[in-house]
KEDRENDO-711516 format. One record per residue (C-alpha): residue number from 1; chain; x, y, z. Coordinates in Angstrom, 3 decimals, always signed. Layout:
BEGIN
NUM, A, X, Y, Z;
...
//
This chain:
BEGIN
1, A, -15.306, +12.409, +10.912;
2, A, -13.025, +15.510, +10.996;
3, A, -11.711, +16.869, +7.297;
4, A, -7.838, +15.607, +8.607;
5, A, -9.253, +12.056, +8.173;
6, A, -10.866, +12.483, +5.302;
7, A, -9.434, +11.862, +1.493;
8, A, -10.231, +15.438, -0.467;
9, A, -13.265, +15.381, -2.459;
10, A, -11.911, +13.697, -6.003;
11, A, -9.606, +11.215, -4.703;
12, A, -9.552, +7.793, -3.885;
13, A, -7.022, +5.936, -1.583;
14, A, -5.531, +2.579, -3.358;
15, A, -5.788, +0.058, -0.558;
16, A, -3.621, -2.849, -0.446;
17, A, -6.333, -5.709, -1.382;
18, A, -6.185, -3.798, -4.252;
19, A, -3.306, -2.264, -5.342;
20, A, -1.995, -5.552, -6.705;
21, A, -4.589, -5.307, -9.699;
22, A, -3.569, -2.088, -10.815;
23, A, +0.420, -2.953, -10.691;
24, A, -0.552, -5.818, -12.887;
25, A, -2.271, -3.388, -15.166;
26, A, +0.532, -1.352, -15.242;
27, A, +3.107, -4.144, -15.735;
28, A, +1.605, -5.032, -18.780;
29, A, +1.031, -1.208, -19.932;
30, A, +4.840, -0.736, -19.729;
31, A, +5.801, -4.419, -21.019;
32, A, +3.997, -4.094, -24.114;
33, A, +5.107, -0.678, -24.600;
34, A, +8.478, -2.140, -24.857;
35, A, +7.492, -4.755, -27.288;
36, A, +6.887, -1.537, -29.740;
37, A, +10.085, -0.026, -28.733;
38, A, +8.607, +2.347, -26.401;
39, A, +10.631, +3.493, -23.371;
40, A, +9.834, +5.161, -20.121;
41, A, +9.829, +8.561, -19.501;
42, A, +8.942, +10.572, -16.223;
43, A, +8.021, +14.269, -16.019;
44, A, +7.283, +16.657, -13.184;
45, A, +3.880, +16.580, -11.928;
46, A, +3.504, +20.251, -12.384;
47, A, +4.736, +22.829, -14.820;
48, A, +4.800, +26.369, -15.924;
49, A, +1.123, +27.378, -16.692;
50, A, +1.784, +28.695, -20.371;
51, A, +3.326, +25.074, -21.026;
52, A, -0.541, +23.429, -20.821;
53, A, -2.075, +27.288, -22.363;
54, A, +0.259, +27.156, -25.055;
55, A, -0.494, +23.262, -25.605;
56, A, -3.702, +22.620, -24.813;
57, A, -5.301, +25.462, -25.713;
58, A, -6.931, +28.907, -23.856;
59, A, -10.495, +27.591, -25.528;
60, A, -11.162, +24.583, -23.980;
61, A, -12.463, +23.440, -21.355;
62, A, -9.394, +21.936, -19.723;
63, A, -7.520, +25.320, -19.301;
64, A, -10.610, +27.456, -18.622;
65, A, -12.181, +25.410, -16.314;
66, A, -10.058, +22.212, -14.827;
67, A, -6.861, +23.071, -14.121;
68, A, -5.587, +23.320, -10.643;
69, A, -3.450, +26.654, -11.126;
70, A, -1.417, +28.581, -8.378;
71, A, +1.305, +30.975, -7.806;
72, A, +4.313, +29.955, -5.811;
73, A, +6.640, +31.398, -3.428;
74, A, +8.600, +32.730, -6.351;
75, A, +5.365, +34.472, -8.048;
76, A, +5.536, +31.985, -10.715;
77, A, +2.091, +30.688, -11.918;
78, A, +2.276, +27.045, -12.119;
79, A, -0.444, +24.522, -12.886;
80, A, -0.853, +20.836, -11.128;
81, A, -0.592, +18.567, -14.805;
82, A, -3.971, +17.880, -16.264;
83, A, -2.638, +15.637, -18.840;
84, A, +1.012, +14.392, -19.869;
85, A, +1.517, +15.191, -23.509;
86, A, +2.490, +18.740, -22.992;
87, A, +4.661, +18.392, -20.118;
88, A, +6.536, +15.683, -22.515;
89, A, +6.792, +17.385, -25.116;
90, A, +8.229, +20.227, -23.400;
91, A, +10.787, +17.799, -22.137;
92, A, +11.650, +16.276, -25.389;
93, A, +12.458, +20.206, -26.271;
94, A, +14.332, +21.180, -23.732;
95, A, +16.521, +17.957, -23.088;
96, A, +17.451, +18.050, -26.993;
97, A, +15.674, +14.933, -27.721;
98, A, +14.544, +15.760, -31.311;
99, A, +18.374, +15.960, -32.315;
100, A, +18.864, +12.067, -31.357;
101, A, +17.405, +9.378, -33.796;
102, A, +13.688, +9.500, -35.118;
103, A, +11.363, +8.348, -34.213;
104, A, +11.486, +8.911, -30.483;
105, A, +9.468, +6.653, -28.886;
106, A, +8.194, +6.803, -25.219;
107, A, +5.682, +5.824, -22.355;
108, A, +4.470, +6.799, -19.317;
109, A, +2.248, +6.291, -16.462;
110, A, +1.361, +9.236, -14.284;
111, A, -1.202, +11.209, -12.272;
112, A, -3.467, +14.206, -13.928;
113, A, -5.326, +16.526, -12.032;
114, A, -8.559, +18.495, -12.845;
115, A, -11.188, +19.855, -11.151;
116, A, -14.377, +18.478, -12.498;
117, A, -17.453, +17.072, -10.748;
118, A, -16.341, +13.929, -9.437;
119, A, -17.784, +10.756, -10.995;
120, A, -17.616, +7.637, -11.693;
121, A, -14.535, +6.914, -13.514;
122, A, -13.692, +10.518, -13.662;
123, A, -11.898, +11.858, -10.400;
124, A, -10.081, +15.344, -9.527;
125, A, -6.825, +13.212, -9.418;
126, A, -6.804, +10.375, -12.030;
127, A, -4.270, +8.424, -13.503;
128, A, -2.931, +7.759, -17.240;
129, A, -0.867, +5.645, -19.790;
130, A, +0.006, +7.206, -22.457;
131, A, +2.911, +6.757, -25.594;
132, A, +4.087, +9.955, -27.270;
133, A, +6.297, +8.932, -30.779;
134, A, +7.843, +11.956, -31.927;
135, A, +9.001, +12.621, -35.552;
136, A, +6.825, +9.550, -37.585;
137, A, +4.606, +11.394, -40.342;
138, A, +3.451, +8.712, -42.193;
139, A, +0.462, +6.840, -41.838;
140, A, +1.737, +3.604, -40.761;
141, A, +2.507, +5.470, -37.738;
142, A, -0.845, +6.511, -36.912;
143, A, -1.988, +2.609, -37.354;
144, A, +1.007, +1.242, -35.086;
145, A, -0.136, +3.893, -32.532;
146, A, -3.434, +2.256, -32.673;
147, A, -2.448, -1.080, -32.799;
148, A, -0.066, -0.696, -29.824;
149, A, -3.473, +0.544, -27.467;
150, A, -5.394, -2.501, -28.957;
151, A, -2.817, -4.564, -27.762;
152, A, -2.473, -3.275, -24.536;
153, A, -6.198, -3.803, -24.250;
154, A, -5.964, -7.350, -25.237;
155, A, -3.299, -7.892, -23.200;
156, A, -4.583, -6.649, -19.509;
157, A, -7.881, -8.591, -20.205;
158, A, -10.215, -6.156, -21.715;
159, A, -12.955, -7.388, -24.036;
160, A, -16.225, -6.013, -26.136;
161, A, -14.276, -2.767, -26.771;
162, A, -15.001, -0.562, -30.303;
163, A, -12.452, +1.818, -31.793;
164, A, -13.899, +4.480, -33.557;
165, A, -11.547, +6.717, -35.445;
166, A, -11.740, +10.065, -37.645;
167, A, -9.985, +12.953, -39.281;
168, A, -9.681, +16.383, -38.245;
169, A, -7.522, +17.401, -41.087;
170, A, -4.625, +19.708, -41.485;
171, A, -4.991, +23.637, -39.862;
172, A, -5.359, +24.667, -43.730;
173, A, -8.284, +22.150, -44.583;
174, A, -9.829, +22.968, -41.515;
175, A, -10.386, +26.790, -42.119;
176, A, -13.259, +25.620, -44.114;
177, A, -14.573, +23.729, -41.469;
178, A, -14.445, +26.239, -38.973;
179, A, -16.100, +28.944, -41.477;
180, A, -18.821, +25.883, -41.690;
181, A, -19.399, +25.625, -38.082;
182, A, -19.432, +29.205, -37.359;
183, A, -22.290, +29.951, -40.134;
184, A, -23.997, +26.969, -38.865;
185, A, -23.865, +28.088, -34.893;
186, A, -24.409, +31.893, -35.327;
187, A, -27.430, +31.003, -36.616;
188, A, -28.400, +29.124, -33.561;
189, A, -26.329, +31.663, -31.438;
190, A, -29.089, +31.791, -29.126;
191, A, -29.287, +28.441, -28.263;
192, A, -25.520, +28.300, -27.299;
193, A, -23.986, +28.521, -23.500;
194, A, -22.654, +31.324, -22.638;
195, A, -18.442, +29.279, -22.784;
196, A, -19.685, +28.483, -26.238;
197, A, -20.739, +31.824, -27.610;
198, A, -17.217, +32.694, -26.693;
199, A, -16.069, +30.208, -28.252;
200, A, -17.642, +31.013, -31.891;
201, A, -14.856, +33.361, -33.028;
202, A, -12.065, +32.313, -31.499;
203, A, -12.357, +28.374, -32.206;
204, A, -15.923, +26.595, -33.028;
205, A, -14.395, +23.203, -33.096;
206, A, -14.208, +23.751, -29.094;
207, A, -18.422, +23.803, -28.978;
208, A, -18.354, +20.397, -30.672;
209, A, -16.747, +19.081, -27.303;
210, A, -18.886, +21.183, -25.148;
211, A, -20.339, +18.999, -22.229;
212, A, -23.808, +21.461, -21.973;
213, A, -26.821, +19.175, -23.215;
214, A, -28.036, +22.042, -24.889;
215, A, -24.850, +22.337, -26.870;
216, A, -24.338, +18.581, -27.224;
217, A, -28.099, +18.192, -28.825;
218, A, -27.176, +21.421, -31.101;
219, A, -23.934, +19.681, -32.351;
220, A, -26.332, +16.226, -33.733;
221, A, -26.897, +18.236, -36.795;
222, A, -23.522, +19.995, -37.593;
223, A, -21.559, +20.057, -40.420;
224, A, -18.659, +17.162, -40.048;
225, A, -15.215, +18.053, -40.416;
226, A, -14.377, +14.744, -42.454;
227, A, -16.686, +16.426, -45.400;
228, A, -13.860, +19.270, -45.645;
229, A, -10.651, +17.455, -45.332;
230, A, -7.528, +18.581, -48.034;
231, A, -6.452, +15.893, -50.816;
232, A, -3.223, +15.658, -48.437;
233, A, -5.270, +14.900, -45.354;
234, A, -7.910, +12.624, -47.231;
235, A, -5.272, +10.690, -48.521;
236, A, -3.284, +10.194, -45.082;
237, A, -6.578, +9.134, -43.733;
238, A, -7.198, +6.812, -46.295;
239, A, -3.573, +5.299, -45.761;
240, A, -4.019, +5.018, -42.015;
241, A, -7.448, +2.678, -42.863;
242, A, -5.535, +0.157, -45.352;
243, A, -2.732, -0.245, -42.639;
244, A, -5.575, -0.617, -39.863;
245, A, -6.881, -3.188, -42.402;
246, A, -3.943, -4.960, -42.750;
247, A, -3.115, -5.458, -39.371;
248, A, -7.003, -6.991, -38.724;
249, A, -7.905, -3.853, -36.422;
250, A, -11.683, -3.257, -36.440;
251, A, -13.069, +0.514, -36.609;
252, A, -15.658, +2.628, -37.333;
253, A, -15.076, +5.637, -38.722;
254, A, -16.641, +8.313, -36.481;
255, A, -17.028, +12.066, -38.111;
256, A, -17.978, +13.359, -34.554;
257, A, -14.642, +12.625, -32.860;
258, A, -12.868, +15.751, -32.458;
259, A, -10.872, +15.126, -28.837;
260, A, -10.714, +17.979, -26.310;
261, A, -7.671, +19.353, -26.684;
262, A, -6.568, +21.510, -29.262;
263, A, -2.712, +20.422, -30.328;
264, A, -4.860, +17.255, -32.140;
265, A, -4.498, +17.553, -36.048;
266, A, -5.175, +14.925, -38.982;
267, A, -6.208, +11.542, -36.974;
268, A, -7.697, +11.183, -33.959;
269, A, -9.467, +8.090, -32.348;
270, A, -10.914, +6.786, -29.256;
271, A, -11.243, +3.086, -27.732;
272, A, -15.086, +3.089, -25.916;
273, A, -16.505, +0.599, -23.968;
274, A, -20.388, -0.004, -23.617;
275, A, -19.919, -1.313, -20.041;
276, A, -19.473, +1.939, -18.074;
277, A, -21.696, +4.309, -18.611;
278, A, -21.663, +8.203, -20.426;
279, A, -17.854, +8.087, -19.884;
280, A, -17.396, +5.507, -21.814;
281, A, -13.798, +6.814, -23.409;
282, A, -11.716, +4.522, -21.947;
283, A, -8.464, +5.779, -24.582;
284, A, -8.123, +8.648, -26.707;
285, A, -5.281, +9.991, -29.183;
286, A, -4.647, +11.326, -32.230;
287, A, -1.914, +13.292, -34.090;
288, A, -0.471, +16.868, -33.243;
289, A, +2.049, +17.586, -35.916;
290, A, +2.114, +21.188, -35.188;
291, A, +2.262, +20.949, -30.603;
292, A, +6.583, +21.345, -30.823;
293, A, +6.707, +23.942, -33.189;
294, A, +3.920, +25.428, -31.301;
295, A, +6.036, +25.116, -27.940;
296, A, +9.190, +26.655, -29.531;
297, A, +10.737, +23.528, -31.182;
298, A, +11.652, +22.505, -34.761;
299, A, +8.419, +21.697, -36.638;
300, A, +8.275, +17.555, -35.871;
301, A, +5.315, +15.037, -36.571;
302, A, +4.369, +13.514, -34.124;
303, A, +1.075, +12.166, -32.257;
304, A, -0.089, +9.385, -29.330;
305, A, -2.688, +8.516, -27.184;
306, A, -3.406, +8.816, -23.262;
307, A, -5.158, +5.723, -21.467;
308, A, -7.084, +6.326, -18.526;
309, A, -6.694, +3.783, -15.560;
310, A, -9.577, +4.165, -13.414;
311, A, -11.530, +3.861, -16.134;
312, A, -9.720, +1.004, -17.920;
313, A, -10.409, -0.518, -14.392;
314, A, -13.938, -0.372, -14.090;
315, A, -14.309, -2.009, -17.349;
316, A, -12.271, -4.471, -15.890;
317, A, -14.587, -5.027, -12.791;
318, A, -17.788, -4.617, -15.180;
319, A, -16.454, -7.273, -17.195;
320, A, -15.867, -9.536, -13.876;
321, A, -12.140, -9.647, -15.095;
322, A, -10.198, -12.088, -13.067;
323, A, -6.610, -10.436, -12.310;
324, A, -3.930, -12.963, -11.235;
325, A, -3.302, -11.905, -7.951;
326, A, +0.583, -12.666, -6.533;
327, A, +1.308, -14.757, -3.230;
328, A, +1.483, -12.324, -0.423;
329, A, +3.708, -14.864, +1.462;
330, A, +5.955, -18.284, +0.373;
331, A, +6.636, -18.890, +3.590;
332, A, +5.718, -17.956, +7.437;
333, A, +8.591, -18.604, +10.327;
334, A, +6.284, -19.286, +13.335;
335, A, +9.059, -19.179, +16.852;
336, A, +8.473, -20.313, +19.898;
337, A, +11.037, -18.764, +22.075;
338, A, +14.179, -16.093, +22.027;
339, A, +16.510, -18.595, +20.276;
340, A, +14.046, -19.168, +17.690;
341, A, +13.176, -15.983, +17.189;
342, A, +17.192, -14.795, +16.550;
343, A, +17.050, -17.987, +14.570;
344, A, +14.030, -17.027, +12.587;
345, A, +15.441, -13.425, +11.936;
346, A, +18.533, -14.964, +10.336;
347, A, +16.548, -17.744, +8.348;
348, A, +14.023, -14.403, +6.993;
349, A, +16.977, -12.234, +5.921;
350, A, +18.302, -15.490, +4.192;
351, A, +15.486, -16.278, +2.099;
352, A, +14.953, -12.580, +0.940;
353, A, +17.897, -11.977, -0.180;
354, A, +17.218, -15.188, -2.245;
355, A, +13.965, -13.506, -3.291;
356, A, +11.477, -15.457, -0.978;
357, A, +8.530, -13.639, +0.566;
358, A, +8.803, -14.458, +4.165;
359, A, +7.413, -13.624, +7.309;
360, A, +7.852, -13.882, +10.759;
361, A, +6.416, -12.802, +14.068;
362, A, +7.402, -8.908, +15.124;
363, A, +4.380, -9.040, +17.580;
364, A, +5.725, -11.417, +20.738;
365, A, +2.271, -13.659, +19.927;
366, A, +2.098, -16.863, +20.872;
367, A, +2.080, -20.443, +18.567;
368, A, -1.747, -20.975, +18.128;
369, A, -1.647, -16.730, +17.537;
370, A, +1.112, -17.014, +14.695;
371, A, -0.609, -19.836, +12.922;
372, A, -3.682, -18.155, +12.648;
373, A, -1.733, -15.042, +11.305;
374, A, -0.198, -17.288, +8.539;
375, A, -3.363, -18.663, +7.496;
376, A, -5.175, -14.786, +7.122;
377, A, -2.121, -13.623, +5.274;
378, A, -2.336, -16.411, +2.754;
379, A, +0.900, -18.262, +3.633;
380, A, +2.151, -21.020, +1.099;
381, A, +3.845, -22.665, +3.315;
382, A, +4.888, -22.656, +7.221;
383, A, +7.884, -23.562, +9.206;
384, A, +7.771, -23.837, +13.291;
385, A, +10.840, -23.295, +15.367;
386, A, +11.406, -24.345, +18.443;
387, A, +13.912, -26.220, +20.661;
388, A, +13.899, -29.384, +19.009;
389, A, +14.229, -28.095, +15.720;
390, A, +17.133, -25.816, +16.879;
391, A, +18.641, -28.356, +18.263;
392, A, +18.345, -31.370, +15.616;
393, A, +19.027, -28.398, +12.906;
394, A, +15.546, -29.660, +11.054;
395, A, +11.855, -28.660, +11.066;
396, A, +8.616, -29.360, +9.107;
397, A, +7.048, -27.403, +5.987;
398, A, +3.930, -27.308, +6.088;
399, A, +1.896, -26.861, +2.633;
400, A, -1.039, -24.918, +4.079;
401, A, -2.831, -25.923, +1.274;
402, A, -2.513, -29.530, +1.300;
403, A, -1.319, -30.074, +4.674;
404, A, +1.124, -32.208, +3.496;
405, A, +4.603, -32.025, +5.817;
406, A, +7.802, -32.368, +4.215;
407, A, +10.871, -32.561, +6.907;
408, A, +14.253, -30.360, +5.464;
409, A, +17.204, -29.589, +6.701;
410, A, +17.686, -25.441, +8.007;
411, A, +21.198, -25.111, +5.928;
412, A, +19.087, -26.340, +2.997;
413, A, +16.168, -24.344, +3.791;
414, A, +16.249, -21.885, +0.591;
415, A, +16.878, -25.105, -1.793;
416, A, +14.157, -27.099, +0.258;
417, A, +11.381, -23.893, -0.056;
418, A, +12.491, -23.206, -4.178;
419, A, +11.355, -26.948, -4.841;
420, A, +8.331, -26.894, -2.605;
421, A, +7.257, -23.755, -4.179;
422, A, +7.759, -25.092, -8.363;
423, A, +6.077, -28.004, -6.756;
424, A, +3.156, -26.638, -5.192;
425, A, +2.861, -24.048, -8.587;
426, A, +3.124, -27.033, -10.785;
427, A, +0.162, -28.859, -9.129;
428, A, -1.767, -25.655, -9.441;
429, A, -1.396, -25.746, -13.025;
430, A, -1.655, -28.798, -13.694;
431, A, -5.141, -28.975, -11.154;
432, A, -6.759, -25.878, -12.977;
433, A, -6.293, -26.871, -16.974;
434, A, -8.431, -30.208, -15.611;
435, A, -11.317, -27.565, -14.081;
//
């Protein structure tokens, strides 16, 4: 097969059998957002490069080796988005956002692009959810943040899913910390890759997300940045735990969590799953009360979480997570003839307008061919025209499930199909609380 018929290496296609579990994911992503106050917001997919340097930091790996970066026409060097927090952020700066009320509270759903060795649950193009809630600094923030991913966990289906959470302090707490981990890595400098002996001066914390095994087995035994945490920061921690508490969230405090990007101060935490493997990180967040002052705003607290989809939806699938999935058609217009078909083309614009999914034929295939096409699509119900029913102004709907034929009037067709359809839902209700 030639490369034009080929997706790139790192992407998947959506097919349509498909795509109808992922926009119920997403419903419910965006509908309990809402239920928090959380609105919609939608940023370009790619941005100035210093917006994700400046934001995510020249020390990890993200920015020195993931990000899909190029110069355009104009000379400008601009980088394909390999998360959404920065590119929101700079949009709550520039659009003057911070000078409306506080908090701000919004949501979004979006691609990401990086290029890292394609694997399961972990593609070149991937897709997230995420909140941002910009200028809340107390703790009960941090613990609605939380609650709101639990929630939209619960809510699309998920289950057997642990949140572990932790403290990386304040930037003046963490000085210690970082004078900790440099004394305990120089003197296993040796041992270190190459990205991480670079990474000693200019920020250790970056060698505790290192993905080396080398590295990783080196980090088992450092020092833990919740042993070095400010009376401020301890204290906000602390806070965050009784309002976890008294919402009935379940943790486990984690001293290893330290996230991979850099704008991440005070708490972060992480929703993981045991049925997907190494990448088990199926949500990840945390505060960043210094990213807008950072990017040229007015110093704001703020923090949120991203929520990968991909991998949300293999836990789904590992979890053998029934979806609803939506009727593809109420009704199917079979015609037999040119008067039927005009007829049929009216009756179809009719009922959609109405909000009916109908079809009809648009291939010039005969009776026996049409029915068979309304059984593969999944047709709820059928309606023949032909002659006679042109004529008498009446035909029979079928209920392809039950075969049962109900005779209606065409001028009372939309009425006739509403009733057949609360009907036929109503039975299927009623049939499934007896299984």
């Amino acid at each position: 097969m030639s490369e034009i018929n080929r997706a790139v290496k790192g992407t998947n296609d959506l097919l349509p059998n498909d795509s109808y579990k992922w926009q119920f994911v997403e419903n419910k992503m965006l509908e309990t957002a809402r239920l928090f106050g959380f609105n919609e917001i939608r940023v370009p997919v790619f941005e100035h490069t210093e917006v994700f340097k400046r934001s995510v930091g020249d020390t990890t790996d993200v920015v020195q080796k993931e990000m899909y970066t190029f110069d355009d026409k104009g000379g400008r060097s601009i980088t394909l988005r390999p998360e959404l927090t920065a590119g929101v952020v700079r949009s709550v700066i520039e659009n003057g956002l911070l000078n409306g009320p506080l908090p701000l509270k919004v949501c979004y759903i979006g691609g990401c692009y990086r290029y890292e060795k394609p694997q399961a649950g972990r593609l070149r193009e991937f897709h997230q959810f995420g909140v941002e809630c910009v200028g809340a600094s107390a703790p009960n923030a941090d613990a609605e943040v939380i609650a709101l991913a639990k929630q939209v966990l619960d809510n699309v289906g998920i289950e057997k899913i642990s949140l572990e959470i932790n403290s990386i302090g304040c930037p003046e707490c963490r000085k210690n910390y970082q004078n900790a981990l440099k004394e305990y890595f120089k003197a296993n400098i040796d041992t270190l890759c190459g990205t991480c002996k670079d990474r000693l001066e200019r920020n250790p914390m970056r060698i505790l997300d290192c993905k080396s095994p080398v590295c990783k087995k080196l980090c088992e035994d450092a020092p833990v940045v919740i042993d070095y945490l400010c009376d401020e920061c301890e204290e906000h921690f602390k806070a965050v735990k009784s309002h976890l508490d008294a919402a009935g969230i379940n943790y486990t405090v984690n001293p290893k969590i330290v996230r991979g990007l850099d704008y991440y101060t005070r708490t972060v935490f992480e929703f993981v799953s045991g049925d997907i493997g190494a990448q088990s990180t199926v949500c990840g967040g945390g505060r960043y009360d210094g990213l807008i002052a950072q990017m040229g705003g007015q110093p704001t607290a703020s923090l949120g979480f991203g929520m990968g989809v991909e991998r949300l939806m293999m836990v789904l699938e590992a979890q053998n997570t029934e979806l609803p999935k939506p009727t593809d058609c109420d009704l199917y217009i079979a015609a037999m003839g040119e008067k039927a078909s005009l007829k049929a083309t009216a009756l179809c614009n009719t009922l959609r307008i109405d909000g009916f999914k109908v079809q009809t034929d648009i291939c010039a295939k005969g009776l026996k061919a049409q029915m068979k096409f309304a059984n593969k699509i999944g047709a709820s119900f059928t309606l023949v025209l032909g002659d006679n029913e042109l004529e008498n102004n009446k035909a029979n709907l079928k209920n392809m499930q039950t075969g049962e034929q109900t005779e209606i009037c065409l001028d009372n067709l939309s009425d006739e199909l509403l009733s057949a359809v609360n009907k036929n839902a109503l039975e299927n209700l009623t049939n499934s609380i007896i299984d």
